[in-house]
Backbone bond lengths (Angstrom), bond angles and torsions (degrees), N, CA, C in turn:
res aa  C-N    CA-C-N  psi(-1)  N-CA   C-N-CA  omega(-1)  CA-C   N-CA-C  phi
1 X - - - 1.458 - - 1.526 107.49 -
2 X 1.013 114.63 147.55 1.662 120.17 -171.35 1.344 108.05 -83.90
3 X 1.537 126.03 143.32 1.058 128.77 -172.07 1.868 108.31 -53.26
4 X 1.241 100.18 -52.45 1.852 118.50 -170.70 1.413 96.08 -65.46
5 X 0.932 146.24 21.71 1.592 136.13 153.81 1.879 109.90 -84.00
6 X 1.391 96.26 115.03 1.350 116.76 170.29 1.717 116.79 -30.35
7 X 1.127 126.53 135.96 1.442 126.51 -171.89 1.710 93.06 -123.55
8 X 1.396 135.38 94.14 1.296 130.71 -145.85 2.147 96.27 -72.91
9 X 1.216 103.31 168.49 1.371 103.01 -165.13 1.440 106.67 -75.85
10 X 1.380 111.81 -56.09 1.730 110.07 158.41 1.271 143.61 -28.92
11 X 1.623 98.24 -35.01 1.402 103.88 161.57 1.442 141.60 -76.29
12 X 1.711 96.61 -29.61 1.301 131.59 146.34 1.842 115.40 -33.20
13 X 1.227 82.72 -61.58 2.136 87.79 177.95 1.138 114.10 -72.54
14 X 0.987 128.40 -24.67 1.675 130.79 164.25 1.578 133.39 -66.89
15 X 1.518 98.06 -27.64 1.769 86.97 179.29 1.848 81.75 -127.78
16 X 0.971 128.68 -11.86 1.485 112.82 171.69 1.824 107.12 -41.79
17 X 1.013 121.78 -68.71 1.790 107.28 176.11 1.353 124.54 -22.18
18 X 1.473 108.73 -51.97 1.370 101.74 179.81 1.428 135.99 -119.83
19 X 1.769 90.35 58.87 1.431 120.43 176.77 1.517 101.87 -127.47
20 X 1.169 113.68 77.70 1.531 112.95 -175.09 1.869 111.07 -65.89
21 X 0.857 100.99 -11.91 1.967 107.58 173.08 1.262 115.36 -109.57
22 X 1.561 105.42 -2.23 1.527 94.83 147.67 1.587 140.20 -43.44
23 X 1.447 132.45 126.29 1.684 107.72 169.37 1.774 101.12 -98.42
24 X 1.043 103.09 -156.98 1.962 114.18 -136.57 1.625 84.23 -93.23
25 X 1.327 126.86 -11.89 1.532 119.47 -155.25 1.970 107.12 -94.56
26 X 1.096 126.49 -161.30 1.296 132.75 -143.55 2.046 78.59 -97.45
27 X 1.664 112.39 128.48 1.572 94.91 162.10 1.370 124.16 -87.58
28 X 1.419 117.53 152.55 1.232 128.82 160.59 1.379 132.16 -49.11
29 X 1.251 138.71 118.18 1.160 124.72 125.19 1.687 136.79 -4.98
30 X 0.596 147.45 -12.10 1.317 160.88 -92.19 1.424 120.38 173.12
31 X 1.546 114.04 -41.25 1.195 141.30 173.95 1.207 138.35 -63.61
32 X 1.807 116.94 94.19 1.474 110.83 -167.12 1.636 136.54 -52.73
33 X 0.780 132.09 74.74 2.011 126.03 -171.62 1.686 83.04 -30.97
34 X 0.700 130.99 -137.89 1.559 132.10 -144.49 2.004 110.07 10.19
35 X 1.608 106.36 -41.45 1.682 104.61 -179.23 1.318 98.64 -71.57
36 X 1.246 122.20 -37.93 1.584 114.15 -155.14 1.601 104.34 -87.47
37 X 1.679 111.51 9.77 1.620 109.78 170.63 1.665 109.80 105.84
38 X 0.916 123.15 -0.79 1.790 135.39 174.73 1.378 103.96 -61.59
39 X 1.442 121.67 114.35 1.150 112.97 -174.59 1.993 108.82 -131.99
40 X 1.229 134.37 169.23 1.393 111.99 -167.41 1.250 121.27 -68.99
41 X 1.515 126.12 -14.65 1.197 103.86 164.07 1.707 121.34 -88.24
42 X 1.171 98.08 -7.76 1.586 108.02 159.92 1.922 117.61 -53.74
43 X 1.348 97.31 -66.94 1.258 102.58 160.83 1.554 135.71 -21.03
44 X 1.361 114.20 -55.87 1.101 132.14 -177.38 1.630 107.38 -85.20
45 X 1.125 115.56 -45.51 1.590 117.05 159.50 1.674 129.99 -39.80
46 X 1.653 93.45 -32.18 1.705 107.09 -149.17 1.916 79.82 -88.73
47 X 1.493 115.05 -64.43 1.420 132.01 175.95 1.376 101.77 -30.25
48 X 1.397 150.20 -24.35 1.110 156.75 -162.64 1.587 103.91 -85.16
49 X 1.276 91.86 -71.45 1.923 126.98 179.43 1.392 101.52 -37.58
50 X 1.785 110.56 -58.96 1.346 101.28 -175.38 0.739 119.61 -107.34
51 X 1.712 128.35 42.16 1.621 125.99 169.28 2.161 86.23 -109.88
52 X 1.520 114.24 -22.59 0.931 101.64 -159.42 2.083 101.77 -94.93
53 X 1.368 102.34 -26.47 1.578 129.33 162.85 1.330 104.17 -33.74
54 X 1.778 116.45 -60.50 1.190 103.92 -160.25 1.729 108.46 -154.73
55 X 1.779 88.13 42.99 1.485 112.69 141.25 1.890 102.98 69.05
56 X 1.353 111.28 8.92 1.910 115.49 179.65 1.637 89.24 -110.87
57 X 1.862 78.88 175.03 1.386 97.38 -175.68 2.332 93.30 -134.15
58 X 0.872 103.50 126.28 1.160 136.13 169.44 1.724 98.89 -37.78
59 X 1.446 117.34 120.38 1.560 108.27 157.26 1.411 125.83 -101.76
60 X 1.376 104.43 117.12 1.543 87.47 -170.75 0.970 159.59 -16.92
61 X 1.787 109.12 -48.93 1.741 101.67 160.26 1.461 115.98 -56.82
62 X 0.791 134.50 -5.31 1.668 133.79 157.50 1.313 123.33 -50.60
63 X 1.310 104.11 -11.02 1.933 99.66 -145.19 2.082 85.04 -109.29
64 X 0.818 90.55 61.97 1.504 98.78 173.28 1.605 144.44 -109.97
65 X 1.445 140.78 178.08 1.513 115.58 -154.75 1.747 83.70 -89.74
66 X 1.374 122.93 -27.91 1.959 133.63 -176.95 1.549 79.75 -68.02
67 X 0.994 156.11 -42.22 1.302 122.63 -157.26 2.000 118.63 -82.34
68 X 1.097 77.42 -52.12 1.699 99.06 154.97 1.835 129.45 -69.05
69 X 1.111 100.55 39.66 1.638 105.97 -158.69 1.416 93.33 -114.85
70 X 1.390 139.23 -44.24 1.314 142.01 161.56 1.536 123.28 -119.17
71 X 0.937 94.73 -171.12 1.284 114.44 -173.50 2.144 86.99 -85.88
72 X 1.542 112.67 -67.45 1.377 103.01 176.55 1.761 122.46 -43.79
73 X 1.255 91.48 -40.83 1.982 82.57 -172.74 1.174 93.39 -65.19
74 X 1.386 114.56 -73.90 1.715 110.03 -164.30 1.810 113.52 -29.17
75 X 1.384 130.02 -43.33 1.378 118.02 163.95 1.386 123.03 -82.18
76 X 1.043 121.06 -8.16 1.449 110.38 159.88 1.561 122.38 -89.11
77 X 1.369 127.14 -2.81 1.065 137.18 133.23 1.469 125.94 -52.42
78 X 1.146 118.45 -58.80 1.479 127.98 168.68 1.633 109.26 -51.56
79 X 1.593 115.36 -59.65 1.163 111.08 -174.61 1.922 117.40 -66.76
80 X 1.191 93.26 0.50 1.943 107.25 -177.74 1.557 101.01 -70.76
81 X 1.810 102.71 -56.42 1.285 118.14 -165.39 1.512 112.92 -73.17
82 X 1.398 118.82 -15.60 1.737 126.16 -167.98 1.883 100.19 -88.43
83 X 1.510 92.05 150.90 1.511 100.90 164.27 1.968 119.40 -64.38
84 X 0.952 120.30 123.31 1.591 113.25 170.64 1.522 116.69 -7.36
85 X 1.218 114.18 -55.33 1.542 129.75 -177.60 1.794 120.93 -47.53
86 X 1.355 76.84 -35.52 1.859 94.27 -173.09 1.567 109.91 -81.64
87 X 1.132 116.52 -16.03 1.583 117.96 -159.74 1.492 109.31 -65.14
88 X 1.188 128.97 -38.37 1.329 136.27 179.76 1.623 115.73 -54.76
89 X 1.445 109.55 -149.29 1.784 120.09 -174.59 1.743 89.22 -102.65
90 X 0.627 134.05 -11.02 2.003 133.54 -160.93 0.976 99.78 -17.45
């Protein structure tokens, strides 16, 4: 995934909590969850947040170690599972 792909801000507020090595600035695309402090029970915490964040439910083959590998997969996963409408900051 290309670095310059938008990481929408909402999505940002949703797994920012449980990236404790996150810093305060805009995340990357690019950006490993495991560096930024994502750990497995994080994982399972975070999957919670954003099935409940933004009202989907996760399909299993989704639920994988590639999906959770950045900060980009993990929203392009999310943005797979969302209606068109939702994709933005709303």
């Amino acid at each position: 995934m290309p670095a310059s792909v938008a990481i929408p801000q909402r999505f940002q507020d949703i797994i920012r909590p449980f990236l404790p090595y996150a810093d305060t600035g805009e995340l990357d695309a690019e950006q490993e969850l495991a560096a930024l402090g994502l750990d497995s029970m994080g994982v399972v915490q975070l999957l919670a947040a954003l099935e409940e964040g933004y009202g989907l439910e996760f399909p299993d083959d989704a639920l994988n170690q590639d999906t959770f590998a950045t900060v980009g997969s993990l929203w392009r996963t999310v943005a797979g599972v969302l209606p068109d409408a939702q994709h933005g900051d709303d």
